[in-house]
N, C-alpha and C positions, 0 to 999 in steps of 0.2 A: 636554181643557182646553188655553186656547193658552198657548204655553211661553214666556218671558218673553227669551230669545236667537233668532234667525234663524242659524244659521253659513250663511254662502254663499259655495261653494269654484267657481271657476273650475279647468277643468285641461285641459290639453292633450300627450296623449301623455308621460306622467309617471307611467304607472305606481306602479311602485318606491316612488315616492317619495309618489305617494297614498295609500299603504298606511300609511306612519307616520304623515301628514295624520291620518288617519283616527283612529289608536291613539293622538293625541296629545288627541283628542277624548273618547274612551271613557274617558281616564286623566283627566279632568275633574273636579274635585272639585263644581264648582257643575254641577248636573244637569238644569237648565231650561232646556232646547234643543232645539232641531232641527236638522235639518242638511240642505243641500243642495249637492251636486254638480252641478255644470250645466258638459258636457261641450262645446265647442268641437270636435268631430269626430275627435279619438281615433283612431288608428288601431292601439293595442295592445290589453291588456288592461284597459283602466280599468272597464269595465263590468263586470267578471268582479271586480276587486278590490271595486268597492260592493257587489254584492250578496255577497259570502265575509265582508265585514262587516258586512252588514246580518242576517246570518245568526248572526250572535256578539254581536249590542247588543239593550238595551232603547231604543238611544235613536232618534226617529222620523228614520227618513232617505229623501230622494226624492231620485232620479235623472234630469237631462234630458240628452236628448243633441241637438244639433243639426249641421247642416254647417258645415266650418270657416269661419268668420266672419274670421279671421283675427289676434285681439286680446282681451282679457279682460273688453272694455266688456259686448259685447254678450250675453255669457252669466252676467256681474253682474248686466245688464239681468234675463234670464230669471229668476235666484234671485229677486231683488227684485221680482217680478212674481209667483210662486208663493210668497213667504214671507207666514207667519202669526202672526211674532212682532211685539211695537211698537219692537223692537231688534233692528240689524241689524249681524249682527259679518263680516266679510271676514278669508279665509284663504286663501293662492293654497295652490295642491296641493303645490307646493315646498318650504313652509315650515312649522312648523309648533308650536305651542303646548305651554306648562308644564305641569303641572295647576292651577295656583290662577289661573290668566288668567282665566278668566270669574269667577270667587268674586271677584279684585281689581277687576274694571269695575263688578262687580253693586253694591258697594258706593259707587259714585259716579253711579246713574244717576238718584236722587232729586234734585240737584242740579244735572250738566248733561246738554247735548244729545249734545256729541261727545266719547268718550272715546278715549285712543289711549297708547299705552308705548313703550318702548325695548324693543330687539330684540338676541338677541347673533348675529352673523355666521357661517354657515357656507360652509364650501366653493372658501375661498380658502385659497392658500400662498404666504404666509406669512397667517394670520388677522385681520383686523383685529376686538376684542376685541367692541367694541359699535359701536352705533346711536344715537345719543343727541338726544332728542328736546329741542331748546330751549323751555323756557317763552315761552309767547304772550304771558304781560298779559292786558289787555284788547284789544289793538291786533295783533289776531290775521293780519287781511289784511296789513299794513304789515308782519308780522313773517316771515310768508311769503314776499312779495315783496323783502324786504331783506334776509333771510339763508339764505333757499332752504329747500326742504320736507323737514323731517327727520323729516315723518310717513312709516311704513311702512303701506302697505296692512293689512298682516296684523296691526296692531295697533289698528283702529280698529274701533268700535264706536261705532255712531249711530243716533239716534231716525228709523223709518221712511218718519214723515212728514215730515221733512224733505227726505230724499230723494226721496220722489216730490212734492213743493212745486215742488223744483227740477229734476224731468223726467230723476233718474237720471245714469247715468254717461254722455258724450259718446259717441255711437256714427259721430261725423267721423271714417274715417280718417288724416285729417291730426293727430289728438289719441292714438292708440295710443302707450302709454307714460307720457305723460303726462295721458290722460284722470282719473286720479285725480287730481294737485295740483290738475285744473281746479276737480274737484269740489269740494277743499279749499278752493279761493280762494270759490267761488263759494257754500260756507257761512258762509264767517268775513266776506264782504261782508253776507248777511243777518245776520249780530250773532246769532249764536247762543254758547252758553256751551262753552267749549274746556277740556279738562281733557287734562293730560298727568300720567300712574302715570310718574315718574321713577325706576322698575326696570326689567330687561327682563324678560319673561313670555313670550318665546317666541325661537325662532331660523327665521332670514331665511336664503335660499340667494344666495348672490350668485356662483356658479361658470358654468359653460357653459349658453348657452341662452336667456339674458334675454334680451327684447327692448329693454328700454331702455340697451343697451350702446352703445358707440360706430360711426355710421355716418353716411351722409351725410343719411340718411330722419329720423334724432332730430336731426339740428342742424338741421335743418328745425320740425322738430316743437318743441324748445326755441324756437326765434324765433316759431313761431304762439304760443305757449301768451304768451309775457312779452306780447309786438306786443298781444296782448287784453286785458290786464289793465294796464300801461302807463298807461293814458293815467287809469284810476282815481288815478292818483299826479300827474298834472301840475300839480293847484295847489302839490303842493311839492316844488319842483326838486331837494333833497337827496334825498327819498325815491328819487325819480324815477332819480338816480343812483347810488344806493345799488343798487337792482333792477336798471337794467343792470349794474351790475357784476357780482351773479351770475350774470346770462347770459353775462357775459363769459368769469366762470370757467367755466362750465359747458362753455360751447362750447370756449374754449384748453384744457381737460380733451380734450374729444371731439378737436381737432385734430392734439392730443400722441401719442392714441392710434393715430389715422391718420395719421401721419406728417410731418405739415405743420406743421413745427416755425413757420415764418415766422407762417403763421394764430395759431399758437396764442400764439407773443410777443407779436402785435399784442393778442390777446385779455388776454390775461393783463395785460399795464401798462395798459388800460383797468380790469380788476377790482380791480387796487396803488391805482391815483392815489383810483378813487370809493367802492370797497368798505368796509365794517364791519372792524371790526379785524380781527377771523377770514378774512374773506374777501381784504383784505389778505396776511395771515401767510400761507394757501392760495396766492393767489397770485405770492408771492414762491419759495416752497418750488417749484411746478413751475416756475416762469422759471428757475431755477435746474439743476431737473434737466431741463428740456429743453437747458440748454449743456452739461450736464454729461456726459448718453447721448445 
């Protein structure tokens, strides 16, 4: 019988930490799923962790492995190309779920296409507490592009035909990191129905290791991703400035990081003058502590 969830775990050399992935799954109260791992070339034990679980569940699980690709597009791609559910939920191996996350999506998938939650944070010190996803409206693209993606991967759950409509995750290496908000933008452009569970129903790793951390390859990557979607905003100039603005912040975030305090002031009073109030307050708080350390 096809199972009414798809989970599809990207993981790479994350052992350890697939392991509770995994057990985060089995502790699932809604039990109409499958599950797929789809390995990015691994070089520890992740292979040996699926099957030690697959050896302890009832629930159906496949394994792929391929050579390192280098990013989570392309072995997303693979799940979603082997799944057989009409609902396709994403979990990276890092992170990992409640037990009532699937029981709280299942109950909103008669209504819309893409569902997604808040997340609580782990892995940092000092912690920051949550994730917190802003309501869309209706005006789901414009809300994205004006106050930046506070979808987490690992909390979204979307109708499959949508996905393959739109030909899947970005496998451009120029999009690694952010080939998901692409995805994001590139649903809420088709006018599909957007639901955000305003609880958190899982925990996010945000400690060593990400790749969408500060470097000179994501402020790259940040500039393709807005540079594409931009000009969807030019008939109105406020939008239009409202969305550089958080590339503004985004980048004087990554600049602060890397040390280029100069870059990141100039970024930052571009995100003050044009940004949303929040992105405003954001951007005052770091012009600030970049004078400060």
């Amino acid at each position: 019988m096809q199972a009414k969830f798809s989970v599809i775990i990207p993981t790479y050399n994350r052992a350890g930490q697939l392991k509770t992935c995994l057990e985060s799954l089995e502790a699932q109260t809604f039990r109409d799923f499958e599950i797929l791992v789809c390995d990015d070339g691994s070089l520890d034990d992740s292979a040996a962790v699926v099957e030690a679980f697959k050896a302890t569940t009832t629930l159906p699980v496949q394994y792929f492995f391929n050579e390192n690709w280098g990013g989570p597009a392309y072995p997303r791609n693979v799940g979603i190309a082997h799944s057989q559910a009409p609902w396709l939920c994403f979990l990276d191996s890092d992170d990992y779920w409640y037990p009532e996350k699937l029981a709280e999506c299942n109950a909103f998938t008669q209504q819309y296409d893409f569902i997604c939650h808040e997340v609580d944070i782990i892995g940092r010190r000092p912690p920051r507490n949550r994730i917190r996803t802003f309501a869309f409206g209706t005006k789901v693209f414009y809300n994205l592009m004006t106050r930046g993606n506070s979808i987490i991967t690992s909390s979204v759950c979307v109708k499959k035909e949508i996905i393959l409509s739109l030909g899947g995750f970005s496998e451009d290496k120029m999009m690694i990191a952010v080939e998901d908000f692409d995805l994001w933008l590139r649903i809420a452009r088709a006018a599909y129905q957007f639901k955000v569970i305003h609880r958190s129903l899982g925990a996010y790793w945000e400690g060593g290791g990400n790749i969408s951390t500060a470097s000179d390859k994501q402020l790259k990557r940040l500039e393709n991703i807005y540079n594409r979607y931009l000009p969807y905003l030019a008939d109105t100039p406020r939008a239009l400035h409202r969305a550089t603005a958080v590339l503004r912040y985004l980048q004087g975030w990554m600049y602060l990081r890397l040390g280029d305090r100069k870059a990141a002031w100039t970024a930052f009073r571009v995100a003050v003058r044009w940004g949303v109030t929040d992105i405003k307050l954001k951007g005052l708080y770091q012009m600030m502590k970049a004078i400060l350390t």
